[in-house]
C-alpha positions as CSV (number, residue, x, y, z in Angstrom):
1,X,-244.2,-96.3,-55.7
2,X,-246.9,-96.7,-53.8
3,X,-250.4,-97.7,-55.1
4,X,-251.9,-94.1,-53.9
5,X,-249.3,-92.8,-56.3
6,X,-249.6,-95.4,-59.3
7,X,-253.7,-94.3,-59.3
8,X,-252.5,-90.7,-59.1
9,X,-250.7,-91.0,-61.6
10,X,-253.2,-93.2,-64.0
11,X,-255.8,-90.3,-63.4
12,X,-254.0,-87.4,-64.8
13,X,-252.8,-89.5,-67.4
14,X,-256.2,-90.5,-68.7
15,X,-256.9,-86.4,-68.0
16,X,-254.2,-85.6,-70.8
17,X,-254.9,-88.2,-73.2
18,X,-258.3,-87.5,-73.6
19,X,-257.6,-83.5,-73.7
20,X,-256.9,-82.9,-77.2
21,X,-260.4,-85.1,-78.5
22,X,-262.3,-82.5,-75.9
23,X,-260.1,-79.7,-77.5
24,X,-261.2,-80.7,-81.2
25,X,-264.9,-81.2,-80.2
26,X,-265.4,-77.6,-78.3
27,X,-263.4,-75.8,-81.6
28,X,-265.8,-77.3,-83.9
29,X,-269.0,-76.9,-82.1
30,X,-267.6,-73.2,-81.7
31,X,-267.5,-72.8,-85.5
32,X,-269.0,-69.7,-86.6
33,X,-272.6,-69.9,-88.4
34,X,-272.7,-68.8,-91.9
35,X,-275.0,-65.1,-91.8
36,X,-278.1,-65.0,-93.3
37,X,-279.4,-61.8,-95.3
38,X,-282.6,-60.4,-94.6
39,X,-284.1,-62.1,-97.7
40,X,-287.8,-61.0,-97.4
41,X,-288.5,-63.7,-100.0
42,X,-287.2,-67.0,-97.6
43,X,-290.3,-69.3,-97.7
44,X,-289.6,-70.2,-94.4
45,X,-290.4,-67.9,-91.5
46,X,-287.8,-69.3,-89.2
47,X,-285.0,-69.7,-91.1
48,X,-282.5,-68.0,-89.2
49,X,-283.3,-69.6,-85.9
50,X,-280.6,-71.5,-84.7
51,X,-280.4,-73.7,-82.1
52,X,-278.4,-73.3,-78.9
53,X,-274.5,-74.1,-79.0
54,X,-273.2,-77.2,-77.8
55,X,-271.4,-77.0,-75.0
56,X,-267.8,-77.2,-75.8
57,X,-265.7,-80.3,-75.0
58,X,-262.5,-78.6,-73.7
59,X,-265.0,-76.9,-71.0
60,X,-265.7,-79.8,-69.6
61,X,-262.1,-80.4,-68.3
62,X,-261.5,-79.0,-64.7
63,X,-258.3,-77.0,-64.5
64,X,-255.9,-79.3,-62.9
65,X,-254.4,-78.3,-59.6
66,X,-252.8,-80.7,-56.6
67,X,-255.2,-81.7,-54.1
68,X,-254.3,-84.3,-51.5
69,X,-251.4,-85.6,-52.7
70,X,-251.2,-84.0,-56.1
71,X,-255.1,-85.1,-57.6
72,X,-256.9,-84.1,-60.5
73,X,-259.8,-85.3,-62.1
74,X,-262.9,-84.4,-64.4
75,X,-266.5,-83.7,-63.7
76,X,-267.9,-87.6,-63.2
77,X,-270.8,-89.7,-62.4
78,X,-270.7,-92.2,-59.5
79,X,-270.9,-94.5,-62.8
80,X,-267.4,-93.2,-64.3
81,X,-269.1,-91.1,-66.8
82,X,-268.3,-87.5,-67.6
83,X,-270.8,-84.7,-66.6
84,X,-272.0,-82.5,-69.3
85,X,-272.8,-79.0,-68.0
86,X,-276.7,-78.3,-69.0
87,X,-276.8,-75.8,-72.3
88,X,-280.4,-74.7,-71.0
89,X,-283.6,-75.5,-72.4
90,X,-284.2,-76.1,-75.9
91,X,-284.6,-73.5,-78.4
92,X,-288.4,-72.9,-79.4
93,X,-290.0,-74.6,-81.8
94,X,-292.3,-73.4,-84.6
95,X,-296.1,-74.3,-84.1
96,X,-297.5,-75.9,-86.9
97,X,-300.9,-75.1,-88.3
98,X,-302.0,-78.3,-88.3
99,X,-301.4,-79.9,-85.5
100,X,-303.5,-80.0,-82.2
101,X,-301.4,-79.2,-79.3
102,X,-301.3,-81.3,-75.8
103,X,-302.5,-80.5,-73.1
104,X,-300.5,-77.8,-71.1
105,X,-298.8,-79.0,-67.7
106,X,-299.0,-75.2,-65.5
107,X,-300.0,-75.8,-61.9
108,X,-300.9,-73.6,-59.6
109,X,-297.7,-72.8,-58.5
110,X,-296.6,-70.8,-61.3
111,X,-299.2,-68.0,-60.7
112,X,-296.9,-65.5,-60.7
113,X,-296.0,-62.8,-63.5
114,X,-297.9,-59.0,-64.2
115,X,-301.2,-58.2,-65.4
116,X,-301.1,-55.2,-68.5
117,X,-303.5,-52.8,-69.5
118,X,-302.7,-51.4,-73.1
119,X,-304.5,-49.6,-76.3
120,X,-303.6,-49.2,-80.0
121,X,-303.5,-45.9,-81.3
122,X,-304.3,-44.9,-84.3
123,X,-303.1,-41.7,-85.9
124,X,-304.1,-38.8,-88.6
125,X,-308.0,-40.0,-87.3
126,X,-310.1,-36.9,-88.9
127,X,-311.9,-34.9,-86.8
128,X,-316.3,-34.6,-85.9
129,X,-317.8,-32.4,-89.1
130,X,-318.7,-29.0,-87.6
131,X,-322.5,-29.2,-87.5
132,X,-324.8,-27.5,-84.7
133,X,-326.8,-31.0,-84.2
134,X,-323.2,-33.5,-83.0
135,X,-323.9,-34.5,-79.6
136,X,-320.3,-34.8,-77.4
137,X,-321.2,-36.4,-74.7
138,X,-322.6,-39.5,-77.6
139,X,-319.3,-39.0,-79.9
140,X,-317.5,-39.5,-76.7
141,X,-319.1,-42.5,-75.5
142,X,-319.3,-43.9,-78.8
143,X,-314.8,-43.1,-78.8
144,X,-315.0,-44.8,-75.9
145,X,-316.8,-48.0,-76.6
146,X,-314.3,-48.3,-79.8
147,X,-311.1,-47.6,-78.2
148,X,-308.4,-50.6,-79.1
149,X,-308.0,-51.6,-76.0
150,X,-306.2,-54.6,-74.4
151,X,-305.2,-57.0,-71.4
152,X,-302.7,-58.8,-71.1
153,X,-301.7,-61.3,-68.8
154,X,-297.3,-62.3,-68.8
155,X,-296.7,-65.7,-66.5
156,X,-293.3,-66.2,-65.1
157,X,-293.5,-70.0,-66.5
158,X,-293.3,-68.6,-69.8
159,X,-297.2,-67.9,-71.0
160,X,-299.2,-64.8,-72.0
161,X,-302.5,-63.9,-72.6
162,X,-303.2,-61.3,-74.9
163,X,-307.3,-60.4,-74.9
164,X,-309.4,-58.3,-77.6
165,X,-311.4,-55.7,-74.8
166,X,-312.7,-53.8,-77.9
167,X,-315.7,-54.0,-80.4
168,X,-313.3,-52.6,-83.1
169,X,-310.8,-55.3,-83.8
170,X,-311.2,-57.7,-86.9
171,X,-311.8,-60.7,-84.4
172,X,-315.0,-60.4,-82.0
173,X,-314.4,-58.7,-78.5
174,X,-313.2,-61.3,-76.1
175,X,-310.6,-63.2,-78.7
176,X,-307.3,-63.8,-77.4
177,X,-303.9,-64.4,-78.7
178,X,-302.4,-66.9,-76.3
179,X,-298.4,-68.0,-76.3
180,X,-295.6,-69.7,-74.5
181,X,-292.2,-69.5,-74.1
182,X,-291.2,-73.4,-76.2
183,X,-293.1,-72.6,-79.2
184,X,-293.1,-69.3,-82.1
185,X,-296.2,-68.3,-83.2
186,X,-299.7,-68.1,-81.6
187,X,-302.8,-69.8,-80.4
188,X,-306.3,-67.9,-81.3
189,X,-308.9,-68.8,-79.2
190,X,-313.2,-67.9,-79.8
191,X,-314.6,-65.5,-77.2
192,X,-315.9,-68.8,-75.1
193,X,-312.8,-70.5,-74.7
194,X,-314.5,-73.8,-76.5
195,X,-312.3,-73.6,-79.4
196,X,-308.7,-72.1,-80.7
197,X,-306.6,-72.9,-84.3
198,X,-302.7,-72.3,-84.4
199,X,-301.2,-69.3,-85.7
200,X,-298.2,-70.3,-87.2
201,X,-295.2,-67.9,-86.6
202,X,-295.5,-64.9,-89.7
203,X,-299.8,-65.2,-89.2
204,X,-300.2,-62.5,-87.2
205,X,-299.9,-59.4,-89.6
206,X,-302.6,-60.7,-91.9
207,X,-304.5,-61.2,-88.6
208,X,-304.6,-57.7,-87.5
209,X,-305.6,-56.3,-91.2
210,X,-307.3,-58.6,-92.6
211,X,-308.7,-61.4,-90.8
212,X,-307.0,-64.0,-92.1
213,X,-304.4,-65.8,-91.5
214,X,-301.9,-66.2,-94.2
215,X,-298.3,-66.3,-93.1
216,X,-296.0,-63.6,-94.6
217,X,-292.6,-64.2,-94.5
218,X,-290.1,-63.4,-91.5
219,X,-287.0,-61.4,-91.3
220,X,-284.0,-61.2,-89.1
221,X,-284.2,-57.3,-89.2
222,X,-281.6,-54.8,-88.1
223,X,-281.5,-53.5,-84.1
224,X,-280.4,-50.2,-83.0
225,X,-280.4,-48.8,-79.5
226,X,-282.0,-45.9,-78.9
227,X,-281.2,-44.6,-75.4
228,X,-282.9,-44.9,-72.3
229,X,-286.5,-43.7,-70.9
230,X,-289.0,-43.6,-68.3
231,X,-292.3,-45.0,-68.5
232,X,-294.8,-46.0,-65.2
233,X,-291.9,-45.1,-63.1
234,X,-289.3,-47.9,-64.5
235,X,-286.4,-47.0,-66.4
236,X,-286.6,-48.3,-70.1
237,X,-284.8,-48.8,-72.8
238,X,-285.3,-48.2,-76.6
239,X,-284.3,-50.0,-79.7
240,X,-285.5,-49.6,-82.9
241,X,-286.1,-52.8,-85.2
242,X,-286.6,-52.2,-88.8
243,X,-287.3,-54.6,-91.9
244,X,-288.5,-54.1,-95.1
245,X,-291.6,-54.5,-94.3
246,X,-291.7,-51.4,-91.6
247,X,-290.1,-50.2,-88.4
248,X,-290.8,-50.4,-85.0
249,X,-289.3,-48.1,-81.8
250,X,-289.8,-50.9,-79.2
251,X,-289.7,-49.3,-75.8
252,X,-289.0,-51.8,-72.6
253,X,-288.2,-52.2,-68.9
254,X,-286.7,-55.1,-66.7
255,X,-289.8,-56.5,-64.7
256,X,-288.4,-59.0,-62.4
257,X,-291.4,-61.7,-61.4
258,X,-292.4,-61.8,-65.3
259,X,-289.7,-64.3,-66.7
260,X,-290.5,-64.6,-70.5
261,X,-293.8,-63.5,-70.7
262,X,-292.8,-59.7,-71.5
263,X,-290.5,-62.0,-74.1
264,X,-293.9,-63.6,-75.4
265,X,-295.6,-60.0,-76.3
266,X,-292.1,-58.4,-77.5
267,X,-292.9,-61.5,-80.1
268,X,-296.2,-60.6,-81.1
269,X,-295.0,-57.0,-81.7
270,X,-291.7,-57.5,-83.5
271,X,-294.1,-59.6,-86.2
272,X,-296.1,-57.1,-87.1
273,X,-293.2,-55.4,-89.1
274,X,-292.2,-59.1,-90.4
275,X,-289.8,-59.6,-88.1
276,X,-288.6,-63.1,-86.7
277,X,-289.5,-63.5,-83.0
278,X,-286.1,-65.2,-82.2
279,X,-285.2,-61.5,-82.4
280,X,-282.6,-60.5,-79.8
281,X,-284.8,-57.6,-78.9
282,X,-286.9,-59.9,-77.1
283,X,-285.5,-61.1,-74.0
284,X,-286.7,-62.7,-70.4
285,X,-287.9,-60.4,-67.8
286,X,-288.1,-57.4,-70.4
287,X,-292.1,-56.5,-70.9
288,X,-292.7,-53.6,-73.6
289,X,-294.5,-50.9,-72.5
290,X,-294.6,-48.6,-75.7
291,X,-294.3,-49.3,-79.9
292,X,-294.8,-47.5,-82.2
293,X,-294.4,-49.2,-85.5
294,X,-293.9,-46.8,-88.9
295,X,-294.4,-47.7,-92.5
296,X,-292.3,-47.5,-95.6
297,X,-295.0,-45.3,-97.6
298,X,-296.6,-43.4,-94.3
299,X,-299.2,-44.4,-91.6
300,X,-298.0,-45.1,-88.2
301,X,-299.5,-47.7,-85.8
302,X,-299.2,-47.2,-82.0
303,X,-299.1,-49.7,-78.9
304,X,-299.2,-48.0,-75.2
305,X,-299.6,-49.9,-72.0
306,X,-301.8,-48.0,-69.3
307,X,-301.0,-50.2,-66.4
308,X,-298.7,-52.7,-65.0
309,X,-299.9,-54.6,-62.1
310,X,-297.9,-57.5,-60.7
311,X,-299.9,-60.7,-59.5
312,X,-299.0,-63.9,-57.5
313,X,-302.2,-64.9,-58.2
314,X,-302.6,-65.4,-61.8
315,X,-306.0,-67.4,-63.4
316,X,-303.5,-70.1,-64.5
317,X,-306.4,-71.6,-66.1
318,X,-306.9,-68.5,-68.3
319,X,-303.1,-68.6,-69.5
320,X,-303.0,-72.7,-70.2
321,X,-301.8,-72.5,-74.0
322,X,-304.5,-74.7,-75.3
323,X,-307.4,-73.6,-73.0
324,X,-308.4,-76.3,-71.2
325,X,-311.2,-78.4,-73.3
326,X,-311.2,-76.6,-76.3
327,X,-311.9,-78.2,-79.4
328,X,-309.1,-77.6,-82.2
329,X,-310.1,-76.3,-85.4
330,X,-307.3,-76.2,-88.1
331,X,-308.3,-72.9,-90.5
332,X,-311.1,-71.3,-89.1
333,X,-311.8,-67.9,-87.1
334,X,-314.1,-67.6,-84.4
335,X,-317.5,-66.1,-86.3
336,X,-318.8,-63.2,-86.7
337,X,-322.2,-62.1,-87.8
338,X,-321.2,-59.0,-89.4
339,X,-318.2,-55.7,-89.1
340,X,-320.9,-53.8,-87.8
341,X,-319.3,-52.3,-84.3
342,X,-321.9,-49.8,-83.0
343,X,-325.5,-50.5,-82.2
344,X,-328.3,-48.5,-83.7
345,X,-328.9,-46.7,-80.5
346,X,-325.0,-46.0,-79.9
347,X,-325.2,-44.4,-83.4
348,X,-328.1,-42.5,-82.8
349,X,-326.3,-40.9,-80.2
350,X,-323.5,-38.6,-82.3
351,X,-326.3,-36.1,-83.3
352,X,-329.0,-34.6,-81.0
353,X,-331.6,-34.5,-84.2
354,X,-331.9,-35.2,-88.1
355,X,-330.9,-32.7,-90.5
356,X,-331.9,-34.0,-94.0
357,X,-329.9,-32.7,-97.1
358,X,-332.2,-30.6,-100.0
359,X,-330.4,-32.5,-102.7
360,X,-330.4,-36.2,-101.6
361,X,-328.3,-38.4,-104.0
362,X,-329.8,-40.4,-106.1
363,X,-328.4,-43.8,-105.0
364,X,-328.3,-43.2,-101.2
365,X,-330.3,-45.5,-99.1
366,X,-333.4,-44.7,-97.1
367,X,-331.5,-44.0,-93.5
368,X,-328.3,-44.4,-92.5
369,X,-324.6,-45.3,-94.5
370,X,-324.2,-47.7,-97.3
371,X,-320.4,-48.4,-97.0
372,X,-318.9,-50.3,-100.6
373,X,-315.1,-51.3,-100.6
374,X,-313.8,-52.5,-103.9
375,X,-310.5,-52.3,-102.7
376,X,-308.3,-55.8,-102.1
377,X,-308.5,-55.7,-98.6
378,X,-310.5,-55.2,-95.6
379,X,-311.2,-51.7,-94.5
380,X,-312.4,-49.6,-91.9
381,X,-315.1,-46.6,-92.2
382,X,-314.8,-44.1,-89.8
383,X,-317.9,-41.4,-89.4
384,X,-316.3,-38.2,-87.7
385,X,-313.6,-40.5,-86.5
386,X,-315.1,-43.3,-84.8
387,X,-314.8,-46.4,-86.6
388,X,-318.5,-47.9,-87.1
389,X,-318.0,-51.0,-88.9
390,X,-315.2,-52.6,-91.2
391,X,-316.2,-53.7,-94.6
392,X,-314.7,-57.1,-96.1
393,X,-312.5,-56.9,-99.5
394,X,-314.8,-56.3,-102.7
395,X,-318.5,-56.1,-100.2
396,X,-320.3,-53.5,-99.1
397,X,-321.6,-52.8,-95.3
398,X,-325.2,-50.9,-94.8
399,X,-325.2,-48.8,-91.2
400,X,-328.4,-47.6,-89.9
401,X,-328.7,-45.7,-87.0
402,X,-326.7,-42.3,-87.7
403,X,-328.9,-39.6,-87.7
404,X,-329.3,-37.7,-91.1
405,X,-326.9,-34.2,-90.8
406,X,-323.4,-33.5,-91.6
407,X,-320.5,-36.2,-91.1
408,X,-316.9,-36.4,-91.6
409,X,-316.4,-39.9,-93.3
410,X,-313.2,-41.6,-93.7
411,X,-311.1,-44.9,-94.6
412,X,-308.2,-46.7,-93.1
413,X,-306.6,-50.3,-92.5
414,X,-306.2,-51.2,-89.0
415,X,-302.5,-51.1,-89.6
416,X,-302.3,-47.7,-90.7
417,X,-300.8,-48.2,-94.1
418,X,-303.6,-47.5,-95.6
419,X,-305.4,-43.9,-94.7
420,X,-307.8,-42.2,-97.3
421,X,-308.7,-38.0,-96.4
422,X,-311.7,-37.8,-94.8
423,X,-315.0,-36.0,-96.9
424,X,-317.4,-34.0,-96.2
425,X,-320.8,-36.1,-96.6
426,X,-324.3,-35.7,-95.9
427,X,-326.4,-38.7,-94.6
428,X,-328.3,-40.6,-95.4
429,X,-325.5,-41.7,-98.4
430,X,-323.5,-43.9,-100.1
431,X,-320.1,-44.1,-99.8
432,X,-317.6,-46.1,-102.4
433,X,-313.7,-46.9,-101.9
434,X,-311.6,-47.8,-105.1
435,X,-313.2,-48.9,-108.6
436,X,-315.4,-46.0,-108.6
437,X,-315.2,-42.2,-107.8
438,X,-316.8,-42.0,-103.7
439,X,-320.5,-41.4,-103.6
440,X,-321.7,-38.8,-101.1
441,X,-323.0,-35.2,-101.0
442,X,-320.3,-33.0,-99.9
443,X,-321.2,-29.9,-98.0
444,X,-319.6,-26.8,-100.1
């Protein structure tokens, strides 16, 4: 036998005595997961996240066939060892509350992904109280000044920037929600960029009603498909994504250039109905372009995007998740002075003159809208549908500016899962939500 042959031969040998230990190692790292319920009461929002499988053992053997003389080999090194085939990057971790983050490593390069222009909706919003005095070109602009709008910035690298356009939300205007692709949850960061605190993953609910930032816990949830659509001339497709908690009909299409930042805001959406963001829903090069999220008892939320632009010229510095300098501070908000969201003269605008009431109530204030919640949580008050301020839990909120006359006044959560019927009131008044019966003098 010639020595060609003999190391021939020693090669396939070693091939099939080490086949059944690769054999045995792929079947067990190819054992099945146990399957979690959709236990609302886990303590721990990412529970069912698991990480990647390991790449099985058997895989790793090439299928043996005769090459030059009959060889066969495995992947190796030039150092004799084997060659694992790379399982991708790690799954996402959780970010934890506590922790400052390092310093992110973008470049300049990755300035690529799309650019979104979006607005909550809210629905069942009353309409202006018929009265001779209301000025439409002020109710308009005053609609416009509160509209819930949004822009969004998706990298390719796996970063988004998701920033507050409007007076109207719980956080001041210029706020932003900033993620990336290795970690669940969110960064918040103040208005200046000088400062940001984690969000850890199951923050983001109590966020958007409340101002807070307690964590609720996450679900897997349950995903149907729901067909195919057509929105800013891509084809979509729906699913819908329900939980105990709510549902949400996610509407999406394949924007190639945006890697997983569309993944990043299918996150922030799928959490808002206490849903895990490790949710299958979400997926790279997928950016949502319509939600609408329902509740269990009523109230629907809405979530359109306007306009998709794509860029190869991202701010990277604007998507660097920290910013870039900003001081961490573990369990605050960025301040604000009051939920005040009109100015005096924007307010003035919605009627072209002061109609007073012949029978003032007794415990309404000189001018303008004392606004009391004694409810739990923090509320909006809406005067013939534009929402003027929001009023903390168990606190009360004085407006000036409105003009005496005839209003529509109304309360809601931002959500929507909370919606009182608008009344009829006459201003100046006081208006009360929950404890006591609401103060005002309805028009008859």
């Amino acid at each position: 036998m010639t020595p060609h042959n003999r190391k021939s031969k020693r090669t396939a040998g070693l091939v099939l005595a080490l086949l059944p230990a690769f054999i045995s190692l792929g079947c067990r790292s190819h054992k099945k997961a146990p399957r979690q319920k959709d236990t609302p009461n886990e303590p721990s929002p990412n529970a069912s996240i698991l990480p990647a499988p390991l790449t099985s053992g058997a895989e790793l053997v090439m299928k043996a066939h005769a090459l030059d003389g009959g060889r066969v080999g495995i992947p190796a090194d030039s150092a004799g060892r084997l060659i694992v085939s790379d399982a991708g990057p790690p799954p996402p971790s959780a970010f934890r509350g506590d922790q400052a983050l390092p310093r992110d490593t973008l470049t300049q390069r990755d300035g690529i992904g799309a650019t979104l222009q979006a607005e909550w909706k809210w629905f069942e919003v009353p309409a202006p109280a018929a009265a001779p005095e209301l000025d439409k070109d002020g109710e308009k602009r005053a609609h416009d000044k509160t509209a819930l709008t949004v822009t969004i910035d998706l990298a390719l690298a796996g970063r988004m920037r998701f920033a507050f356009d409007s007076v109207a939300f719980p956080l001041p205007v210029h706020s932003e929600l900033r993620a990336r692709r290795d970690h669940y949850g969110n960064v918040l960061v103040w208005p200046n960029g000088q400062a940001y605190r984690v969000l850890e993953p199951g923050a983001l609910r109590a966020v958007f009603a409340e101002r807070r930032a307690d964590v609720v816990p996450l679900v897997a949830g349950k995903l149907k498909h729901r067909g195919k659509g057509k929105l800013l001339g891509l084809d979509t497709e729906k699913v819908q994504l329900t939980s105990p908690t709510g549902k949400l009909l996610l509407e999406q299409a394949r924007v190639p250039g945006t890697g997983s930042g569309g993944e990043l805001l299918c996150r922030l959406l799928v959490e808002l109905v206490a849903i895990q963001p490790a949710s299958s829903a979400c997926r790279p090069e997928r950016v949502p372009l319509s939600a609408d999220l329902t509740w269990p008892d009523g109230g629907r939320l809405g979530f359109t995007v306007s306009s998709l632009t794509r860029r190869q010229d991202l701010p990277i510095g604007e998507v660097f998740v920290p910013p870039v300098g900003a001081m961490f501070k573990p369990g605050e908000l960025p301040p604000q002075s009051s939920g005040v969201l009109l100015t005096k003269s924007d307010l003035t605008a919605l009627r072209t003159r002061s109609v007073k009431s012949p029978h003032p109530e007794k415990d309404a204030p000189g001018e303008g809208l004392m606004a009391a919640n004694h409810t739990d949580t923090l509320r909006y008050v809406l005067l013939d549908g534009i929402p003027i301020a929001w009023v903390r839990p168990r606190s009360q909120q004085y407006i000036i500016g409105p003009p005496a006359g005839h209003y529509s006044v109304g309360w809601r959560d931002f959500l929507g899962t909370e919606i009182e019927p608008p009344r009829s009131v006459d201003l100046p008044a006081r208006v009360e939500l929950g404890g006591q019966p609401d103060a005002g003098a309805a028009r008859k």
